[in-house]
N, C-alpha and C positions, 0 to 999 in steps of 0.2 A: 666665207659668209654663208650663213644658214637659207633655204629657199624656205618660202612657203608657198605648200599644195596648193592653193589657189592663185588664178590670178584675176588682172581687173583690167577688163578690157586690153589685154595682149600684154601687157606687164605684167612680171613676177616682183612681189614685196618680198624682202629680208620680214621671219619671222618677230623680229627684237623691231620693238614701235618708233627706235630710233638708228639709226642707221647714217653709215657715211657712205657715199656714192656721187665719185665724179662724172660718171659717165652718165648719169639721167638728162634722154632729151627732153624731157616733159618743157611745154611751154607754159612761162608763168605768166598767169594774170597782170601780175605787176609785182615790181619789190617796195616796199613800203618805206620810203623814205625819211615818214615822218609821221607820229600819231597826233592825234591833236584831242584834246577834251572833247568829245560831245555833248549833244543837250537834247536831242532828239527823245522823245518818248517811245522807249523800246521797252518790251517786255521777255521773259525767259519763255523759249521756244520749245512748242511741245514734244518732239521726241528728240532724238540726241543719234550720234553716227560715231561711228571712229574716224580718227585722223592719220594720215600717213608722213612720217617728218624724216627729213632725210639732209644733210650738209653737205652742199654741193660747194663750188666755187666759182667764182667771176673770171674772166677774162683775162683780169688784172689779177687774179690768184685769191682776192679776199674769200672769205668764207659768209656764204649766205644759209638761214635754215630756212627750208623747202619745206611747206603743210601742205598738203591736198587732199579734201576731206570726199567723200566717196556716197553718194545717197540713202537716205535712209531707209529702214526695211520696208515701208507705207509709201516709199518712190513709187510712181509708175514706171520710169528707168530703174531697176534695180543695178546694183553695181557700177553706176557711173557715174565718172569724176563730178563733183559740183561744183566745189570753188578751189584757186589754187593762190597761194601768198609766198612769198619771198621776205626776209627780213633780212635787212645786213644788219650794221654794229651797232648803227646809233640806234633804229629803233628797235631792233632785240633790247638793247638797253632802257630805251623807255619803256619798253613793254614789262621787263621784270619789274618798274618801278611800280604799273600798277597792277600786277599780280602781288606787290606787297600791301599794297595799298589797301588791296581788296581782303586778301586773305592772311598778311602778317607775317612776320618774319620765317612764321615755321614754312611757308611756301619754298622758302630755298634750301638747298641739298646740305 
């Protein structure tokens, strides 16, 4: 698996935005068990960051996908972790539903 030159906060990223890696201790936020509709009044956020995703696995062997998105360049922290999510099967599932939802069938591979 390929390094890349930098790292983030003491961690080295595979240069490829997707990546499988059992061995990550990073501790997650939560796994997301379940999404639900919102209704909140949110709006699109002014600048945008890269995200780090990476397939780890459970305990129990399932496979979960690991994001953890990194501050943006107008942080005060530059370089460090902001948020971290977990998804296992069902709501990766619900989640391509509404990436289709959103964006249409061309969303998937």
């Amino acid at each position: 698996m390929r390094r890349a030159a930098e790292t983030h906060s003491g961690r080295h990223f595979t240069d490829d935005r997707l990546a499988v890696n059992d061995d990550f201790p990073g501790s997650a936020m939560a796994i997301i068990s379940k999404l639900v509709q919102g209704h909140q009044n949110v709006h699109a956020h002014p600048t945008s960051v890269e995200a780090y995703v990476q397939i780890l696995h459970d305990d129990g062997g399932r496979p979960l996908v690991h994001v953890s998105t990194w501050g943006s360049d107008s942080r005060k922290t530059v370089q460090k972790q902001s948020q971290v999510i977990q998804f296992d099967f069902g709501s990766a599932a619900e989640l391509v539903k509404y990436f289709v939802s959103a964006f249409g069938e061309d969303v998937l591979p």
